[in-house]
C-alpha positions as CSV (number, residue, x, y, z in Angstrom):
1,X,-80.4,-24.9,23.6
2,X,-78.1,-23.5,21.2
3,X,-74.7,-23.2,21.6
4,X,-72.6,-20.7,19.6
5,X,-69.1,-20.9,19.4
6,X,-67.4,-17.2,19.8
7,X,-64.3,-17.0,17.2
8,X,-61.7,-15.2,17.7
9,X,-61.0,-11.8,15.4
10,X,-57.7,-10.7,14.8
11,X,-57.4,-7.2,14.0
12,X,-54.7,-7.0,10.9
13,X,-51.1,-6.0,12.0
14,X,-49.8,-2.5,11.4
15,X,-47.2,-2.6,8.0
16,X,-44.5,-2.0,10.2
17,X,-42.3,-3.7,7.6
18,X,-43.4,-1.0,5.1
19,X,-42.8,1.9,7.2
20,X,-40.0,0.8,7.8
21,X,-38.4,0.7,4.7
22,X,-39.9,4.2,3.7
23,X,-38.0,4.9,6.9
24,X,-34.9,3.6,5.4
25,X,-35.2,5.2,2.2
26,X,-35.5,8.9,3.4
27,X,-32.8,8.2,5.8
28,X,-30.9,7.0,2.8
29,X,-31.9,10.3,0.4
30,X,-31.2,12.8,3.2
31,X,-27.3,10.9,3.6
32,X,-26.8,11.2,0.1
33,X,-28.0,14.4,0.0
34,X,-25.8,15.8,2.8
35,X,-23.0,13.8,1.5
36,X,-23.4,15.9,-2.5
37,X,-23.0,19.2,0.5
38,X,-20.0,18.1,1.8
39,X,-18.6,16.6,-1.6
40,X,-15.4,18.6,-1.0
41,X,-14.5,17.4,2.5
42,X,-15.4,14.3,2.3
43,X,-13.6,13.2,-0.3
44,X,-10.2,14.0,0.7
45,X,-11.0,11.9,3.9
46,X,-12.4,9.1,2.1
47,X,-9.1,9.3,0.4
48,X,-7.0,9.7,3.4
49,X,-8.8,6.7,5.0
50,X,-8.1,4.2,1.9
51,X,-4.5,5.1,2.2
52,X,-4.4,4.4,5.7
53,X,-5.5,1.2,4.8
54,X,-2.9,0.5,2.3
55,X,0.0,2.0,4.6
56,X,-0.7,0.2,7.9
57,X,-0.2,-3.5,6.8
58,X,3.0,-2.3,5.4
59,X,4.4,-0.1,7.8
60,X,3.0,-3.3,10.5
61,X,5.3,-5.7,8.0
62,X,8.3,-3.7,8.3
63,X,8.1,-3.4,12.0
64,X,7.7,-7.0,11.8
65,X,10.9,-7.5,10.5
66,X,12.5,-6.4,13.5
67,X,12.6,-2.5,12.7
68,X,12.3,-0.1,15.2
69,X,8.6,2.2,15.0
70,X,10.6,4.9,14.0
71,X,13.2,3.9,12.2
72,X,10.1,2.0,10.2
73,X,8.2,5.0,10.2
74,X,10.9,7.6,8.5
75,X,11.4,4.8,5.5
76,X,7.4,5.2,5.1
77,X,7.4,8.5,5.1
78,X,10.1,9.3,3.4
79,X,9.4,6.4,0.7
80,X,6.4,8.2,0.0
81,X,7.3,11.7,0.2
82,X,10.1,10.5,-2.4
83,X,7.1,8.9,-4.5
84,X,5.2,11.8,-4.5
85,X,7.7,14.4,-5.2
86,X,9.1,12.5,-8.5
87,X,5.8,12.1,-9.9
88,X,4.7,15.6,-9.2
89,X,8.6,16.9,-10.9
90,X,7.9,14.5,-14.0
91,X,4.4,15.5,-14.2
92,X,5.1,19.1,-13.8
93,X,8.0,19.4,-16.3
94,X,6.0,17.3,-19.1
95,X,3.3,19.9,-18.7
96,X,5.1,22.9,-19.0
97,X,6.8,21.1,-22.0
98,X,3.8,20.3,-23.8
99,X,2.0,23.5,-22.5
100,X,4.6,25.3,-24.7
101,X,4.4,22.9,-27.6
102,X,0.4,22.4,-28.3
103,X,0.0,24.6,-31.0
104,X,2.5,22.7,-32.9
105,X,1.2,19.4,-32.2
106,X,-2.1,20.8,-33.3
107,X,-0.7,21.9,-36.9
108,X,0.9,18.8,-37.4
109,X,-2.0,16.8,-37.1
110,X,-4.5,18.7,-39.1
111,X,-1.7,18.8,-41.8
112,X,-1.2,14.7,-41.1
113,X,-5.3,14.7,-41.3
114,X,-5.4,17.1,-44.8
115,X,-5.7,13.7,-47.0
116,X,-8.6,12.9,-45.0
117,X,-10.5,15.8,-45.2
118,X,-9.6,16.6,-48.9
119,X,-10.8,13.0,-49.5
120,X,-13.8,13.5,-47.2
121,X,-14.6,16.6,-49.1
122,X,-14.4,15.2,-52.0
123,X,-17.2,12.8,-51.0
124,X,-19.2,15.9,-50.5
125,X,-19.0,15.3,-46.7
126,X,-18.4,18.3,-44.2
127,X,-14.9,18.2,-43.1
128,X,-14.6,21.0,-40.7
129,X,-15.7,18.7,-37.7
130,X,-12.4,17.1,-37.6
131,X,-10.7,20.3,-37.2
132,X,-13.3,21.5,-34.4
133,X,-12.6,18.0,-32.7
134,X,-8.7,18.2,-32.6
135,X,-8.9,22.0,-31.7
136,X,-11.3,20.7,-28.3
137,X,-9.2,18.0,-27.6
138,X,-5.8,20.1,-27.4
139,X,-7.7,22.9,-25.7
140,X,-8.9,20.2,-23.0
141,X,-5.0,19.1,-22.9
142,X,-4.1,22.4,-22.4
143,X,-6.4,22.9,-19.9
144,X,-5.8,20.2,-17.6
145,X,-2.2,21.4,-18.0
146,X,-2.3,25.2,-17.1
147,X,-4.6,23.6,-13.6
148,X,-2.2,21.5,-12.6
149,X,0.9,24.2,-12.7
150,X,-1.2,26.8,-11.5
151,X,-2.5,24.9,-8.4
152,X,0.7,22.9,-7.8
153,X,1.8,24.9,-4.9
154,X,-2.1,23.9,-3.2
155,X,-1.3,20.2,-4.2
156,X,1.8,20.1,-2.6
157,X,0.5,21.8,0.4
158,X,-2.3,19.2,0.9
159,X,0.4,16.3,0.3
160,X,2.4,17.2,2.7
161,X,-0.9,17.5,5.3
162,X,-1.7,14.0,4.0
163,X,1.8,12.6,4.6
164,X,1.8,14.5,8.5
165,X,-1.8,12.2,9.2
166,X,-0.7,9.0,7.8
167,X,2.7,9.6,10.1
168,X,0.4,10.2,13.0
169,X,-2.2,7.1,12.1
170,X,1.0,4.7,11.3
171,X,2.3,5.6,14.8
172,X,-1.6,4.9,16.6
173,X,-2.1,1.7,14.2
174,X,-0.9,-0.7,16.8
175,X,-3.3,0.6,19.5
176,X,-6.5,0.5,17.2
177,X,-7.6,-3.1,17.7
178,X,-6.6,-3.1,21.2
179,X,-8.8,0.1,21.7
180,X,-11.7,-1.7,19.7
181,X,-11.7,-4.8,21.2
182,X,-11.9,-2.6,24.5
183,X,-14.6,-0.6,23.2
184,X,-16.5,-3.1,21.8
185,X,-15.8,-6.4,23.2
186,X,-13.2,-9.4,22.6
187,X,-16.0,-11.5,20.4
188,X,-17.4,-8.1,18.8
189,X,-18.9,-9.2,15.1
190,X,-17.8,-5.4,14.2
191,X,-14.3,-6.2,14.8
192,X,-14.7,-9.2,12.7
193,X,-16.0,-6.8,10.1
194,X,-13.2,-4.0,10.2
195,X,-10.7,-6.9,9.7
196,X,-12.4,-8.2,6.9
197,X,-12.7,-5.1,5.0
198,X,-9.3,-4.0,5.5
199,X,-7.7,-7.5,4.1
200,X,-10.3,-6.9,1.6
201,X,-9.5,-3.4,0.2
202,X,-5.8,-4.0,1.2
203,X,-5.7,-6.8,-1.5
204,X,-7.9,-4.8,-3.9
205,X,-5.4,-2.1,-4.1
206,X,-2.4,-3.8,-4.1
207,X,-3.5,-6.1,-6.8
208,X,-5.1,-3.5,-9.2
209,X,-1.0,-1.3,-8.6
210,X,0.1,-4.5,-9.3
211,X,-2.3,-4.2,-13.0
212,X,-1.5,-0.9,-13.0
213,X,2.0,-1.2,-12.7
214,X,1.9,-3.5,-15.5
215,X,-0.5,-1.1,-17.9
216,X,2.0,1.8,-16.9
217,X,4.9,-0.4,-18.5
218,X,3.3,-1.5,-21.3
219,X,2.3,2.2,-22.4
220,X,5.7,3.9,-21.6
221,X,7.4,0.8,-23.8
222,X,4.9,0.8,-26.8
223,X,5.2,4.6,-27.1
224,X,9.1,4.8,-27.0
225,X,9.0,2.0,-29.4
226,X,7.3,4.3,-31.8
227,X,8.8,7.5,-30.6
228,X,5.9,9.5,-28.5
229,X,6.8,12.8,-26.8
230,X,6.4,12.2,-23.2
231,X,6.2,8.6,-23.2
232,X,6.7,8.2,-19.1
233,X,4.3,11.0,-18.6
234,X,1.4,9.0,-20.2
235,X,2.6,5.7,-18.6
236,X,2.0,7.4,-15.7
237,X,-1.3,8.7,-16.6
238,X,-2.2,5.5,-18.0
239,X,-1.1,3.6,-14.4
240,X,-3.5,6.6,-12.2
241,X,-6.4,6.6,-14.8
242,X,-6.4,2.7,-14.6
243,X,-7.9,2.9,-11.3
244,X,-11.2,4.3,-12.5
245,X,-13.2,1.1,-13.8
246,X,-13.8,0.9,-18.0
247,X,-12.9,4.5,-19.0
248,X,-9.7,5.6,-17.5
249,X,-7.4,3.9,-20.0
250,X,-9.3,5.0,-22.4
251,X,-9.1,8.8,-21.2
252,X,-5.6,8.0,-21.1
253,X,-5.2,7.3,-24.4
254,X,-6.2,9.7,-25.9
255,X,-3.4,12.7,-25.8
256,X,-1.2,9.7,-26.4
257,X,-2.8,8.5,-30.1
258,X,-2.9,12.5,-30.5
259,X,0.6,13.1,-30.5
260,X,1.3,10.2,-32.0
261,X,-0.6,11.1,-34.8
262,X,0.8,14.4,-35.0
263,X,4.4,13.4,-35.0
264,X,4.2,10.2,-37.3
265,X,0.7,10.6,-39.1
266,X,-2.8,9.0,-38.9
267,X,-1.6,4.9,-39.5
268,X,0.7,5.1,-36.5
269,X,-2.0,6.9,-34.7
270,X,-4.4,3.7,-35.0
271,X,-2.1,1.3,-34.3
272,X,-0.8,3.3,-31.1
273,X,-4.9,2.7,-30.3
274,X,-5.2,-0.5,-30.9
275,X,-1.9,-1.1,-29.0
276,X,-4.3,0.3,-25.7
277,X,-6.7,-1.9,-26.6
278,X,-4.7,-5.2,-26.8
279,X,-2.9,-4.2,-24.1
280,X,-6.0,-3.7,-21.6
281,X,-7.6,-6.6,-22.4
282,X,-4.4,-8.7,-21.4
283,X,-4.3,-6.9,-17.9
284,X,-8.0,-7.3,-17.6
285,X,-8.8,-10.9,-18.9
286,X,-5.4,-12.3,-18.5
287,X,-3.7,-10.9,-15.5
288,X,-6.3,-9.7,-13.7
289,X,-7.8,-13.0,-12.7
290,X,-4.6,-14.5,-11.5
291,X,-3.2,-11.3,-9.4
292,X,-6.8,-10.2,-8.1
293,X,-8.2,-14.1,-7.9
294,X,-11.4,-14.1,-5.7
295,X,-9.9,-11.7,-2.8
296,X,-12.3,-9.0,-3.7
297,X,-15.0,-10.0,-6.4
298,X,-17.4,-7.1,-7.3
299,X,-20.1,-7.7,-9.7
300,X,-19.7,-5.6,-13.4
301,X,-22.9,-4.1,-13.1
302,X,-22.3,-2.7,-9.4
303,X,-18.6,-1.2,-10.2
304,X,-20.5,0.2,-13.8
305,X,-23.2,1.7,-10.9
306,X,-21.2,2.6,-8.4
307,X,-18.6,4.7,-11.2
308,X,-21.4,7.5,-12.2
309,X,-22.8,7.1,-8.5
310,X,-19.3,8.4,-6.9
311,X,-18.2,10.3,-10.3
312,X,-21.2,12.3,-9.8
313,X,-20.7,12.5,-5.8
314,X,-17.1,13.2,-5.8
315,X,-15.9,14.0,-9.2
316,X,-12.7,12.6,-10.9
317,X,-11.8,12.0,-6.9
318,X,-15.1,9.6,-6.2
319,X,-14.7,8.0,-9.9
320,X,-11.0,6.6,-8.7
321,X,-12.8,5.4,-5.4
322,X,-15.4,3.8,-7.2
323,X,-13.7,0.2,-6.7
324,X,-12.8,0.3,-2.9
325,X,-16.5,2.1,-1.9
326,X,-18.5,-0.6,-4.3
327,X,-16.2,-3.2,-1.8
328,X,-17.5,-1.1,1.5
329,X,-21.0,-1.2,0.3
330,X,-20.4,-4.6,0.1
331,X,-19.5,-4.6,3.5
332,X,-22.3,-2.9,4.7
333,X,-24.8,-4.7,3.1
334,X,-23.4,-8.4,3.9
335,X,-23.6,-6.8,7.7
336,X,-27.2,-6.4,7.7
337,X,-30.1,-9.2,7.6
338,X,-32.4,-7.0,5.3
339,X,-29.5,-6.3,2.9
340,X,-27.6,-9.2,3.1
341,X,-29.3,-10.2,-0.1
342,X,-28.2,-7.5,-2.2
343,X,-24.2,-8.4,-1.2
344,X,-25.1,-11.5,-2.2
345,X,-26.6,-10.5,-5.9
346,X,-23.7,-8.0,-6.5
347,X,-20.6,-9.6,-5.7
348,X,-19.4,-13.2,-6.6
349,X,-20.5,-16.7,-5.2
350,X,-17.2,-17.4,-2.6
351,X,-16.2,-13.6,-2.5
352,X,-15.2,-13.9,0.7
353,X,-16.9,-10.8,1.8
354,X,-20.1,-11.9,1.7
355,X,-18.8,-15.6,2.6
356,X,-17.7,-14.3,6.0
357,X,-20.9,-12.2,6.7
358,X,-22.8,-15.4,5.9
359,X,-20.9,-17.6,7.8
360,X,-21.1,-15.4,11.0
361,X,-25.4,-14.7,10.8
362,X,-25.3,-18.2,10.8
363,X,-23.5,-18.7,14.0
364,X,-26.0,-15.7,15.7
365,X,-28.8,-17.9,14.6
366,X,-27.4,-21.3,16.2
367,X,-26.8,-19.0,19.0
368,X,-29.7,-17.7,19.3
């Protein structure tokens, strides 16, 4: 009698893991698409929401020094309003100035540049580029000028609606974790993660005003030294263009080695140049490290990324962004199991970002 031994057959498993991320990558397309729609009201909020993280540790550290929450409040607000007015009065007049004196900076620096192109010609090489590039450059100069007067009365208009919501926010801060720990529970891993970020992107942007501060400085003090026009107004450009990652001093620089050019000829023009140069690679290699340290370490490659990513998204707006959205991707990704890895490849090895996220899956798993 033969006996035959039935086998079991186990039909294959549906790709569920494959779905799933196809799932996850048209979810993904259809947020950045809608995101590229809404570019223009986005942005200001993404913006309004950074600054609330940068105002509500300090207006919280002022109240902790035993001031009142509105006597607290009125030195924020007014501390910032002040801010904002002198910068928009220095930038405003130095615009209007140079507005009025381009054409003369221009002349002066094609006559500085003659020797060059008379020389250049003489090599039998076509000069008339460098006049074509110092007439675009001046015209770009003169553009972003004549947009910032001509919208300044829509720029002060939205200041002032950002200063009212940061007002309100200050005065709701202290009710926020109450409200979330309500909401979603006194051991919640997302409050975990809310406080994480915001000591995270609180000690970004502190630390790179802190570079900035010190690039802003070093610009209006090198350019006195050799007798710029407007000297504050690019330290001040040079201190908001620092924020965007690799190119903003270097946009900076530029109307700055112009005029200098202009006013003093083409050697002072160089070493005005290489003064940016020096100059940002102390901040970057030699300041940097110790004022930033490990609080918020992004990977080169993801802030290089993230710049076009949010440049393209957002503009000049999303390319000043770039650093404290390539920390909340970081965020999001250390939060998740299936992206977890990629915190991990684009930030450092103890950032504590990813360090906290890690340390808190392991504690679901021992719980688990």
């Amino acid at each position: 009698m033969t006996t035959t031994n039935e086998s079991t057959v186990q039909t294959p498993a549906p790709k569920t893991s494959s779905i799933r991320l196809i799932v996850m990558i048209a979810g993904l397309l259809a947020i950045v698409a809608l995101m590229k729609l809404g570019a223009g009201l986005i942005a200001p909020f993404l913006l309004l929401f950074f600054l609330a993280l940068l105002v509500i540790p300090l207006y919280q550290k002022l109240k902790r020094r035993g001031l009142s929450s509105g006597i607290a409040l009125l030195i924020m607000v007014f501390g910032m309003a002040g801010l904002a007015l002198f910068l928009g009065v220095l930038v405003a007049f130095s615009f209007q100035q140079l507005l009025e004196s381009l054409n003369d900076y221009n002349n002066a620096i094609l006559a500085q540049l003659d020797g060059l192109v008379q020389w250049l010609e003489g090599l039998n090489l076509d000069a008339s580029a460098i006049e074509d590039i110092s007439h675009a450059l001046f015209e770009a100069m003169a553009g972003v000028a004549s947009n910032f007067l001509n919208n300044l009365v829509s720029l002060a208009v939205t200041g002032l609606a950002f200063l009212v919501a940061l007002a309100f926010i200050m005065l709701e801060s202290p009710h926020y974790p109450k409200r979330l720990r309500r909401g979603l529970g006194e051991n919640s891993v997302h409050v975990m993660r809310m406080r994480l970020f915001q000591r995270s992107i609180y000690s970004y942007v502190l630390a790179r005003i802190k570079l900035n501060l010190l690039t802003g400085a070093g610009v209006t003090v090198m350019l006195l030294i050799f007798g710029v026009d407007f000297a504050l107004l690019w330290g001040v450009l040079a201190f908001l263009l620092s924020f965007i990652p690799y190119i903003g001093l270097i946009l900076a620089s530029i109307p700055a080695i112009l005029l200098a050019t202009a006013e003093s000829g083409l050697p002072v023009g160089v070493i005005v140049g290489l003064g940016y140069l020096v100059l940002n690679q102390v901040i970057e290699q030699v300041a940097a490290p110790k004022i930033i340290g490990d609080d918020i370490s992004l990977s080169p490659a993801l802030m290089f990324v993230t710049l076009i990513f949010w440049a393209w998204m957002f503009g000049t707006l999303g390319a000043l962004l770039a650093g404290p959205l390539a920390a909340l991707m970081i965020v999001i990704m250390a939060s998740f199991d299936d992206t977890r890895w990629l915190a991990i490849l684009f930030s450092s090895d103890d950032s504590p970002m990813v360090v906290g996220q890690e340390k808190n899956a392991g504690k679901k798993k021992d719980a688990g």
